[in-house]
C-alpha positions in Angstrom: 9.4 33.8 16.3 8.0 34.1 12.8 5.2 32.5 11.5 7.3 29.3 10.1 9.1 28.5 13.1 5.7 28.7 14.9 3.5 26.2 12.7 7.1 24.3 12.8 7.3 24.1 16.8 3.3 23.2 16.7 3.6 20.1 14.6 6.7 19.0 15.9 5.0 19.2 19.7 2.3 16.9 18.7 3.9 15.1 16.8 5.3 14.0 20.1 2.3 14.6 22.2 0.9 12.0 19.6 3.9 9.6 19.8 3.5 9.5 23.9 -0.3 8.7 24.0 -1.5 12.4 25.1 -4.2 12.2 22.9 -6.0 15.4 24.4 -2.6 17.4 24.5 -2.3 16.5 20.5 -6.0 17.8 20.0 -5.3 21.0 21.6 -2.5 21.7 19.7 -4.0 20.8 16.5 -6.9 23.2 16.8 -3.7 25.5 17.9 -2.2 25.1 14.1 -6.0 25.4 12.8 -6.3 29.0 14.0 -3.3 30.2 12.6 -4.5 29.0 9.4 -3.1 25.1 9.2 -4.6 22.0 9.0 -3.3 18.8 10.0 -2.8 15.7 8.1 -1.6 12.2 9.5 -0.2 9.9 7.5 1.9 6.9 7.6 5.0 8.3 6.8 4.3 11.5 9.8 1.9 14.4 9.9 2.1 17.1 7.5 0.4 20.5 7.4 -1.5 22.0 4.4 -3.5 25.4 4.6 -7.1 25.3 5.6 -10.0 24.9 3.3 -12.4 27.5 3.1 -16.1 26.4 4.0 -18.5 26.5 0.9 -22.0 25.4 0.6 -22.4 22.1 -1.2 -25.0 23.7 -4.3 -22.2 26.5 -5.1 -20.5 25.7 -8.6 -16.2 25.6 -7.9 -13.3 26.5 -10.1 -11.0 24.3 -8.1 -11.1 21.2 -5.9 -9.5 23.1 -3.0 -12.5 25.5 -3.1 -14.4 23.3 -1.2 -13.6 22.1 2.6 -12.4 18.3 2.8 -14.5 16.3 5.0 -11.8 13.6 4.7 -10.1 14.2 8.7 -13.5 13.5 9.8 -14.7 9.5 11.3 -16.1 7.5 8.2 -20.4 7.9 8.9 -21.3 5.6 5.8 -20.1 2.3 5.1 -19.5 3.4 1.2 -19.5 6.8 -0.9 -19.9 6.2 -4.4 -18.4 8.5 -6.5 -20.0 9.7 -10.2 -17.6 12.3 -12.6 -20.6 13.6 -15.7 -18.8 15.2 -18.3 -20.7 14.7 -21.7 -23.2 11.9 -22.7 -25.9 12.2 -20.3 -27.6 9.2 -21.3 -24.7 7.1 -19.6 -25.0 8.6 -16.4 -28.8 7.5 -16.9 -27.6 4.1 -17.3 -25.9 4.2 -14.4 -28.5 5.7 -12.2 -31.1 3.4 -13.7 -29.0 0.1 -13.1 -27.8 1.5 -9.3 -31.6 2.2 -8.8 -32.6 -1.7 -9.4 -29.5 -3.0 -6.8 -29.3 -0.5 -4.3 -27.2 -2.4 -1.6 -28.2 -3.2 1.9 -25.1 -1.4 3.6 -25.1 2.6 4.1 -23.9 4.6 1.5 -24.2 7.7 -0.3 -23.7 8.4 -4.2 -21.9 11.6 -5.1 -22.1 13.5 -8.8 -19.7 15.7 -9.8 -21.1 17.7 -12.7 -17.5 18.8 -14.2 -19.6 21.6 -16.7 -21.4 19.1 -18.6 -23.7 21.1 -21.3 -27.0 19.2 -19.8 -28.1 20.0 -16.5 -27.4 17.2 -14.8 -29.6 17.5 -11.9 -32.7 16.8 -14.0 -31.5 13.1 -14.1 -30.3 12.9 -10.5 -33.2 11.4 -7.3 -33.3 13.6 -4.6 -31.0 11.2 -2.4 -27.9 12.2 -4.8 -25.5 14.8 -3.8 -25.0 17.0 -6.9 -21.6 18.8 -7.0 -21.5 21.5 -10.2 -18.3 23.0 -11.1 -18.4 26.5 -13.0 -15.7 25.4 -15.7 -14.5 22.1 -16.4 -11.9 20.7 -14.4 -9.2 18.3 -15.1 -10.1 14.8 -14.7 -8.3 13.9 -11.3 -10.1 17.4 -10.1 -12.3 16.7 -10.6 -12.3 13.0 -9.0 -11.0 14.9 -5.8 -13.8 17.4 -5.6 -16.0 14.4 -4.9 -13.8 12.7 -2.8 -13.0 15.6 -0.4 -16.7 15.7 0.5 -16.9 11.7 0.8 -18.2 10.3 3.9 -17.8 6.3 3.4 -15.3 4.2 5.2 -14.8 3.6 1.4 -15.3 5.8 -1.4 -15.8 3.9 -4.9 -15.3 5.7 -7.7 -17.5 4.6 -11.1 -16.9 5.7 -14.8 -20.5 6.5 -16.3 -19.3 3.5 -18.8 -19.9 1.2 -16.5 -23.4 -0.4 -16.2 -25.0 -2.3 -12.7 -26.1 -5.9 -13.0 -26.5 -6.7 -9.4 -25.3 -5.4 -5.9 -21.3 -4.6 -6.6 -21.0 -2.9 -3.5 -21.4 -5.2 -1.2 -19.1 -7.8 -2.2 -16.6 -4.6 -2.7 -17.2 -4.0 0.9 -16.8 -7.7 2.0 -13.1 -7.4 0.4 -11.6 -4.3 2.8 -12.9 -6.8 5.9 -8.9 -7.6 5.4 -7.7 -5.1 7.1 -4.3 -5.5 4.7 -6.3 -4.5 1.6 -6.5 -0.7 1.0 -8.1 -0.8 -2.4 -10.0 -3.1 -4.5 -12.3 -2.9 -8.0 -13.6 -4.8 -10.5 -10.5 -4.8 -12.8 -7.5 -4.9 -12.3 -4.0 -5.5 -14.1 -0.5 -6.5 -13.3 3.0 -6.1 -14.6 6.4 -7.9 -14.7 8.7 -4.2 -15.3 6.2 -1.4 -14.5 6.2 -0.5 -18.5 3.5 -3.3 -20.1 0.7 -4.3 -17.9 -2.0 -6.9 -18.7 -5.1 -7.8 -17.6 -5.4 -9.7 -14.2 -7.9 -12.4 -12.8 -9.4 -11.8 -9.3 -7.4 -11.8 -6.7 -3.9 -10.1 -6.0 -3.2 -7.5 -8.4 -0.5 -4.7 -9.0 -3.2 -2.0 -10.2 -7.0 -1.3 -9.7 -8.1 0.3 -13.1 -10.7 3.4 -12.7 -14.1 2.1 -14.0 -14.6 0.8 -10.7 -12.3 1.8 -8.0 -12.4 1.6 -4.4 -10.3 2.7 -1.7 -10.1 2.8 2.3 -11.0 5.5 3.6 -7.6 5.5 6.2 -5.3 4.6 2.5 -6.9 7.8 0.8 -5.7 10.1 3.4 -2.3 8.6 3.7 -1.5 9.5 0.4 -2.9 13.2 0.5 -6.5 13.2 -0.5 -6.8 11.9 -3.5 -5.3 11.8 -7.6 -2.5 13.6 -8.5 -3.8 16.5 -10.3 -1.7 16.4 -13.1 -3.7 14.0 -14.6 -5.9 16.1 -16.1 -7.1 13.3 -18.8 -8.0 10.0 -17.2 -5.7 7.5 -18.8 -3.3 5.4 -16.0 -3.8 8.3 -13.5 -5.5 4.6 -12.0 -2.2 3.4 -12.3 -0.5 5.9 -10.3 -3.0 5.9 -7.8 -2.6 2.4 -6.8 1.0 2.3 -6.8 0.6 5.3 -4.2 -1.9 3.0 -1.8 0.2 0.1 -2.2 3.3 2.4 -1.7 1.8 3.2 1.5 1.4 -0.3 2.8 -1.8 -1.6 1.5 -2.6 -4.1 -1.1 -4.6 -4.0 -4.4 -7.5 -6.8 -5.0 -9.5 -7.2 -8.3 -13.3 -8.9 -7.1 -15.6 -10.3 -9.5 -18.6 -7.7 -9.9 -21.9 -7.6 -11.1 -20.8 -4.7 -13.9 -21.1 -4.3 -17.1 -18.7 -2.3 -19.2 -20.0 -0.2 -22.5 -18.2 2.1 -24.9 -15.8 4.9 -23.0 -16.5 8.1 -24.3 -13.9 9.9 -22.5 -11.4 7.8 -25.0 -13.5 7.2 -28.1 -14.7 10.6 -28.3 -11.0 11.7 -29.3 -9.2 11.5 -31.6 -7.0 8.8 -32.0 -3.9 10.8 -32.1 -4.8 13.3 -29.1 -5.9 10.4 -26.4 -2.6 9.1 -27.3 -0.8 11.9 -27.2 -2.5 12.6 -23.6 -2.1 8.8 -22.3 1.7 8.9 -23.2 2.1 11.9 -21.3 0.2 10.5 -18.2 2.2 7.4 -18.7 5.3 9.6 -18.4 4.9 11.2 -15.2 3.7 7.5 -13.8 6.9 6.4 -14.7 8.8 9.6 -13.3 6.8 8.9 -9.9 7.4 4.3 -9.7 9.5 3.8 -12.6 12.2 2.7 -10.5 10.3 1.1 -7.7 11.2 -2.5 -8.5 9.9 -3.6 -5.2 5.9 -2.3 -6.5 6.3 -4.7 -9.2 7.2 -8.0 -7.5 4.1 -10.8 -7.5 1.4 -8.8 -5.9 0.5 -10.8 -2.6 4.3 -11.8 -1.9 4.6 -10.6 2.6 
């Protein structure tokens, strides 16, 4: 038997071990597919294998996202990870830290930095409570977004654009909205669309897209659609959209909550020019249409059973 029709023969066993309750029989056989080098993912649509991580040491600086193990398989410990990408403009991830500083929330959580090769050292403006993750060249921005989400340890992980500036305790009421055990992610903005082409600004509540200045997703609905952004989307604009048509694709629904944020200027789109971010936002816009464009059924009122 070669090594295919091995790893094919393991997953399909617990696959079945799973579907018949031996829980312990399904365990055994995953650590089987571990030692030969694969690593099991479940999600709603069956398990799938993708090749093990290699361990690394959380201070190390990382070329890729895959360089660094996924702690993603692993039971939720925090009620929330928040998740920080610091590109250029220090003095917005100041803002951030400084208004997250005044209205910590009550719940357990854990804030995340990804310094994507930023030409400031970023860990002179982090406390000692932030995890700092440095890349050693800058990385594409849903590579970014993954490098911190593989090491994510919250039963949600919320995701925060350095543009966007704390007034209060957003987290908690964020929290409060996945207590709905049909909601698999939730921010403060969000946007719907009658044909999947034009999309507008929605009002709390139901929505067909959570946008990415504040973006937060279960924990269970992040693994069920692989881990995290597609990485294609190497510049930010509607890789939000994509995302959220992949949660809601997998069963869950998308909630815009009124938050305690303020927005400010987005240098990741002012600091271009105007015909590059929209050369690079048509071209995201592309591939989201090459991946839902033809789901009619994503774009029905958001809410409908």
């Amino acid at each position: 038997m070669n090594h295919a029709d091995r790893q094919a023969d393991l997953l399909r066993d617990r696959t079945a071990a799973r579907a018949s309750g031996d829980f312990a029989r399904a365990d055994a056989l995953r650590d089987e597919l571990r030692a030969i080098g694969w690593e099991v993912q479940d999600t709603l649509r069956g398990s799938v294998l993708r090749p093990v991580l290699p361990e690394a040491p959380v201070t190390t600086g990382y070329a890729r996202p895959e360089d660094l193990a996924s702690l993603l398989d692993d039971a939720a410990s925090l009620d929330a990870s928040l998740l920080v990408v610091a590109d250029e403009h220090g003095e917005d991830l100041e803002q951030f830290l400084d208004g997250f500083a005044a209205h910590r929330p009550t719940a357990s959580w854990e804030l995340i930095v990804v310094a994507n090769a930023p030409s400031y050292d970023a860990s002179e403006l982090l406390p000692p409570d932030v995890t700092l993750l440095p890349t050693t060249a800058r990385l594409g921005w849903a590579d970014a977004v993954n490098l911190g989400l593989r090491r994510s340890r919250g039963a949600v992980a919320i995701l925060l654009d350095t543009s966007v500036e704390p007034q209060g305790d957003f987290v908690t009421p964020l929290l409060a909205t996945f207590e709905d055990p049909r909601v698999g992610i939730a921010g403060g903005w969000g946007v719907m669309t009658e044909n999947g082409r034009q999309f507008k600004d929605a009002p709390a509540g139901a929505v067909h897209a959570v946008e990415g200045y504040c973006l937060a997703v279960r924990r269970e609905a992040l693994r069920a659609i692989g881990g995290g952004f597609d990485p294609h989307f190497r510049f930010y604009r509607n890789a939000d959209l994509d995302f959220s048509f992949a949660v809601r694709d997998a069963g869950w629904r998308a909630v815009a909550v009124d938050l305690p944020l303020e927005r400010h200027e987005h240098r990741g789109w002012t600091s271009l020019p105007d015909a590059e971010r929209d050369r690079l936002s048509k071209r995201n816009f592309y591939r989201f249409l090459k991946h839902w464009g033809d789901r009619r059924d994503l774009v029905t009122p958001p809410g409908r059973p």
